[in-house]
KEGU-502325 format. One line per field, with one value per atom (N, C-alpha, C): residue number from 0; x, y, z. Coordinates in steps of 0.2 Angstrom, whole numbers, m for minus. Example, Ala and Ser with C-alpha at 12.3 -4.5 7.8 and 13.67 -1.06 7.14 Angstrom:
residues 2
i <- (0,0,0,1,1,1)
u <- (66,62,66,64,68,64)
v <- (m28,m22,m16,m11,m5,0)
w <- (39,39,39,35,36,39)
//
This chain:
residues 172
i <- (0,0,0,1,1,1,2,2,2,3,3,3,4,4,4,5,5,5,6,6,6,7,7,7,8,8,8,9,9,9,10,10,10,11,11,11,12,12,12,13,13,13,14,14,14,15,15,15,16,16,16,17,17,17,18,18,18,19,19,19,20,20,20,21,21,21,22,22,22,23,23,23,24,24,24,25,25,25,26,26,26,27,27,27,28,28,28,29,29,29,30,30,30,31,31,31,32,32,32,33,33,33,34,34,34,35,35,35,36,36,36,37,37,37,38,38,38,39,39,39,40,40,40,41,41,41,42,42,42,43,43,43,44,44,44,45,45,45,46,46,46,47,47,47,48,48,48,49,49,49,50,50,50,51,51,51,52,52,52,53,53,53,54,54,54,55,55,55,56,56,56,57,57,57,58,58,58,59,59,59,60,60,60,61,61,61,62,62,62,63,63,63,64,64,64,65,65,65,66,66,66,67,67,67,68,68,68,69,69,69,70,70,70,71,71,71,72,72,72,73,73,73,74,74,74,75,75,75,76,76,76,77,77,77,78,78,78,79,79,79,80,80,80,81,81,81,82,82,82,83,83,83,84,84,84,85,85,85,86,86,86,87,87,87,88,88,88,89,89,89,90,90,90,91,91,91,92,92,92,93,93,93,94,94,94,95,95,95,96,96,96,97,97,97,98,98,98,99,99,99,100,100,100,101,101,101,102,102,102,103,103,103,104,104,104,105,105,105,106,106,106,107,107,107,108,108,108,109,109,109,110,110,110,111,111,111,112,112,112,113,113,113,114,114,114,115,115,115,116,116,116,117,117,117,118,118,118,119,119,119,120,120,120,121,121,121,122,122,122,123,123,123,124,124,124,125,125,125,126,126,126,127,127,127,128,128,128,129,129,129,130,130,130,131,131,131,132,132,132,133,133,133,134,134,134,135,135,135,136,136,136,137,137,137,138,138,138,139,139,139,140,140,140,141,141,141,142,142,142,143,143,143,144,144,144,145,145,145,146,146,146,147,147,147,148,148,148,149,149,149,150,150,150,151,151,151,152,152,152,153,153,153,154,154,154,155,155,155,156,156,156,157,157,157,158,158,158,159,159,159,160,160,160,161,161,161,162,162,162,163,163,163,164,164,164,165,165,165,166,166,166,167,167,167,168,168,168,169,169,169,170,170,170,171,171,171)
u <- (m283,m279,m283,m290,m294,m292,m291,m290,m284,m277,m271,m271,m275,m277,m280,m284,m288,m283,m281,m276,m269,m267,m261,m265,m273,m274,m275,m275,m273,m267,m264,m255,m253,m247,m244,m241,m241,m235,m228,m226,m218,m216,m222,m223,m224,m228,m229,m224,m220,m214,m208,m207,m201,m203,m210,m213,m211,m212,m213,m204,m201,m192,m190,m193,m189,m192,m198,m202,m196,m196,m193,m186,m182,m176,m177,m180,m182,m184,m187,m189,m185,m184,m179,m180,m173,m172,m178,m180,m185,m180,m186,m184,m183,m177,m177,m185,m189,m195,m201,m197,m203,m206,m201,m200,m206,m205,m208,m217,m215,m224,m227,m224,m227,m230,m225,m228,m233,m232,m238,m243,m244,m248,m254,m250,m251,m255,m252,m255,m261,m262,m268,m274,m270,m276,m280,m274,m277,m281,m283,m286,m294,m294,m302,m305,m309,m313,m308,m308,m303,m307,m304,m308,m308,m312,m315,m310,m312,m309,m305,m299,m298,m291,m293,m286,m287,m280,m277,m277,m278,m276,m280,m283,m290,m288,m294,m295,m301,m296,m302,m308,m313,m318,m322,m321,m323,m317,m318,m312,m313,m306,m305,m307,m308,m313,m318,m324,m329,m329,m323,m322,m319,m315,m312,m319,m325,m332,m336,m336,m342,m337,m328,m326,m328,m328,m327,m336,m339,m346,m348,m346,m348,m343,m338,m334,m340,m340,m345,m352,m355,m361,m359,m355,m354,m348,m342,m336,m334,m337,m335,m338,m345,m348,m344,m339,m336,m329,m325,m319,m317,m322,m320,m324,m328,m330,m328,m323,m319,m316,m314,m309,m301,m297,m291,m285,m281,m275,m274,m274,m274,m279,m287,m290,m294,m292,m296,m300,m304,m312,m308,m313,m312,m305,m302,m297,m297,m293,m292,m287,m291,m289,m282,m279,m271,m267,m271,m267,m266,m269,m272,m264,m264,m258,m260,m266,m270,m270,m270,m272,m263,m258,m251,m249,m253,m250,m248,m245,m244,m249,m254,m259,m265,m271,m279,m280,m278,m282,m285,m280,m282,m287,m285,m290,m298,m297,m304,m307,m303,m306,m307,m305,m308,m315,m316,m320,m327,m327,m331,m334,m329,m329,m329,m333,m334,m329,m328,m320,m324,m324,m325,m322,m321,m319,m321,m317,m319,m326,m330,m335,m334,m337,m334,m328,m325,m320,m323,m318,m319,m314,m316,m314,m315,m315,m313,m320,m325,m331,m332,m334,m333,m336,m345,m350,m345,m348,m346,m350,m347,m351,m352,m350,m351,m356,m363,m368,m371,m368,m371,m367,m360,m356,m355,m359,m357,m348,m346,m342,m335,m340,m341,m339,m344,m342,m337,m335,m330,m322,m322,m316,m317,m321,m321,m320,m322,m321,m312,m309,m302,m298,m301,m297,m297,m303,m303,m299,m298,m296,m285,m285,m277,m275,m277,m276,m277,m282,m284,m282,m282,m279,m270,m270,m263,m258,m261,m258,m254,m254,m252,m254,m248,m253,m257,m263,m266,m265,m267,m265,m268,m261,m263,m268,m274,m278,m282,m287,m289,m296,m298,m303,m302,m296,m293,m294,m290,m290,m298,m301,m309,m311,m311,m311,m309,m301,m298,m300,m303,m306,m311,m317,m322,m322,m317,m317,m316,m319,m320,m312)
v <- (248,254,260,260,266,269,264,267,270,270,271,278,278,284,290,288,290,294,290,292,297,295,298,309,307,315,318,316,317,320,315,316,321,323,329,329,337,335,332,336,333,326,323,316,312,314,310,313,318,320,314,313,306,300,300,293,292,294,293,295,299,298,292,290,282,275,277,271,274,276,280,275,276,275,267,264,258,256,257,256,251,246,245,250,249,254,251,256,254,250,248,243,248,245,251,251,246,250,252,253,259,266,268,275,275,270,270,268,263,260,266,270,276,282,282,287,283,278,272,274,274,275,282,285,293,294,291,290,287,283,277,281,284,288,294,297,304,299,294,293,292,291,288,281,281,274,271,263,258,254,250,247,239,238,233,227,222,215,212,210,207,201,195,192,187,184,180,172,171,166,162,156,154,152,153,153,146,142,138,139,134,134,139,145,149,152,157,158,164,167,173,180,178,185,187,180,181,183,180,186,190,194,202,204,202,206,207,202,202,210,207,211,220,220,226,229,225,226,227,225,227,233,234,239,246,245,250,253,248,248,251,249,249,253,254,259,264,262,270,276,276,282,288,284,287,288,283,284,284,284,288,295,296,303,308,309,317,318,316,316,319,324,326,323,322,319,322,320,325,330,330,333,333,328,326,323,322,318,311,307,298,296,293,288,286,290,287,279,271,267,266,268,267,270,275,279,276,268,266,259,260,257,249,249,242,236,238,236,234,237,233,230,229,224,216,212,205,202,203,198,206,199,206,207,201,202,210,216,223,226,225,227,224,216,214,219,218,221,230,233,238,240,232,232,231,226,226,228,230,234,243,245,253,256,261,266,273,276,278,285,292,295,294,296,294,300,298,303,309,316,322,326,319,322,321,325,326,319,320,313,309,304,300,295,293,290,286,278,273,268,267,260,253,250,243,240,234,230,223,220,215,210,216,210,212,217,217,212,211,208,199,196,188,188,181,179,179,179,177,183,187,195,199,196,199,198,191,189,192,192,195,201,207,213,213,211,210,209,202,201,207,209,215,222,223,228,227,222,219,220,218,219,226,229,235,243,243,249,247,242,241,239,237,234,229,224,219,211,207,200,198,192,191,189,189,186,181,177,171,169,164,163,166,172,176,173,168,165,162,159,158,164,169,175,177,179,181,176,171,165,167,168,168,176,182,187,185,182,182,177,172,166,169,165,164,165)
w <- (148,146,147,148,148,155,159,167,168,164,162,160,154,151,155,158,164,169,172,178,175,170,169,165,164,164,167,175,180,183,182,184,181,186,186,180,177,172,170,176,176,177,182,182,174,171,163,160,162,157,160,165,167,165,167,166,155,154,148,145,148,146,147,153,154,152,148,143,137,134,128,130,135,135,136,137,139,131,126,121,118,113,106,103,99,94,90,85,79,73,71,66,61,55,48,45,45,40,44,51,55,54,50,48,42,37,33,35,40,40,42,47,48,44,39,35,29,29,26,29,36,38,38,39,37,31,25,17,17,21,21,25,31,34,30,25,23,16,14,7,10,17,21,21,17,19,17,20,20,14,9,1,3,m3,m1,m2,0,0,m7,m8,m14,m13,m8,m6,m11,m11,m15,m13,m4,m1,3,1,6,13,15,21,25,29,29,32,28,29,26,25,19,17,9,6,10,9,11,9,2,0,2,3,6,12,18,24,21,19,18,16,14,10,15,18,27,32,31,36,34,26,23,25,24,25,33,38,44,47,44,42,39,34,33,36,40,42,52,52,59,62,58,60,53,49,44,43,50,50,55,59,63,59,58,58,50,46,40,36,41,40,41,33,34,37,42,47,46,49,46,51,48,54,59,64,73,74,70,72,77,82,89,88,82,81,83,81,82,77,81,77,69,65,59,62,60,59,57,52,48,56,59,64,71,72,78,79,86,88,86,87,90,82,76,71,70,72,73,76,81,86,82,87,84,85,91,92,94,91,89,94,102,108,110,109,111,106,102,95,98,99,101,107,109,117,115,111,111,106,99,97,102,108,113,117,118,127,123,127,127,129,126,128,129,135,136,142,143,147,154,160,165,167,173,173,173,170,169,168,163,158,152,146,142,137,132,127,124,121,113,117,112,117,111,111,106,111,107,110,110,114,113,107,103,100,103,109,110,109,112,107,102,98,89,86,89,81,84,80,82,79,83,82,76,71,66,60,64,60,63,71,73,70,69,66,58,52,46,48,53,55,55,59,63,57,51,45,41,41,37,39,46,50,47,49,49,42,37,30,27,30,25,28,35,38,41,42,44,40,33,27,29,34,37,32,36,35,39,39,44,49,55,63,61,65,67,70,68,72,74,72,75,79,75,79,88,88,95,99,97,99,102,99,99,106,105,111,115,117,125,126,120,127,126,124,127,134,133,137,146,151,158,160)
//
């Protein structure tokens, strides 16, 4: 998506003004509690840090509090120096999480791929600059991160299998 991004800052205006009329007209209508996740979302952004772990449902092989605590924990140590410092809704800085497309999707695959893979500006532009973690977060902390991420900024339930998922993007 970065190369997307890239090109279309590029592209002419008129060209992103059709390009984007005719995704729009292409769209589904929105669901009735789209209107509200949004403004959830908004709510969730303006309180800042994301809080710590408290589920109710286990999780095999460890319970689920203890990953919502590792996720909440690597969470803090690793992504709330950026994305919950003070940060105001549309102030250009780094992505408030409640605000990110990626933490609603149906499946984490993009959310991983953007926890790993660096995002960055093409050379000699200006814009939104986010390290890779590929080889700081094991496996392990990647999926507590993703449970943590899905439950606490997107107020969601948890994806399915995110361990799978973690898999086929790192997989060949």
């Amino acid at each position: 998506m970065q190369g997307v991004v890239n090109a279309l800052g590029r592209a002419d205006e008129n060209d992103v003004s059709v390009l984007a009329a005719y995704i729009n007209r292409c769209r589904v209508r929105p669901r009735p509690n789209s209107r509200r996740r949004r403004l959830a979302s908004l709510e969730r952004a303006k309180l800042g840090a994301l809080p710590p772990g408290r589920p109710s449902t286990p999780t095999p092989g460890k319970n689920a509090e203890w990953i919502l605590k590792l996720g909440a924990s690597i969470y803090a140590g690793a992504c709330a120096r950026c994305h919950d410092a003070s940060r105001e809704t549309g102030s250009g800085e780094v992505l408030q999480l409640p605000l990110g497309v990626a933490v609603y999707e149906p499946d984490p695959r993009s959310l991983i791929c953007i926890i790993r893979e660096e995002i960055s500006p093409a050379t000699g532009d200006c814009g939104r600059w986010m390290r890779g973690f590929a080889g700081a977060l094991t496996d392990e902390q990647l999926v507590a991160l993703l449970t943590n991420l899905g439950r606490y900024a997107a107020d969601a339930a948890p994806w399915p299998d995110v361990v799978t998922a973690a898999e086929k993007v790192s997989g060949p």
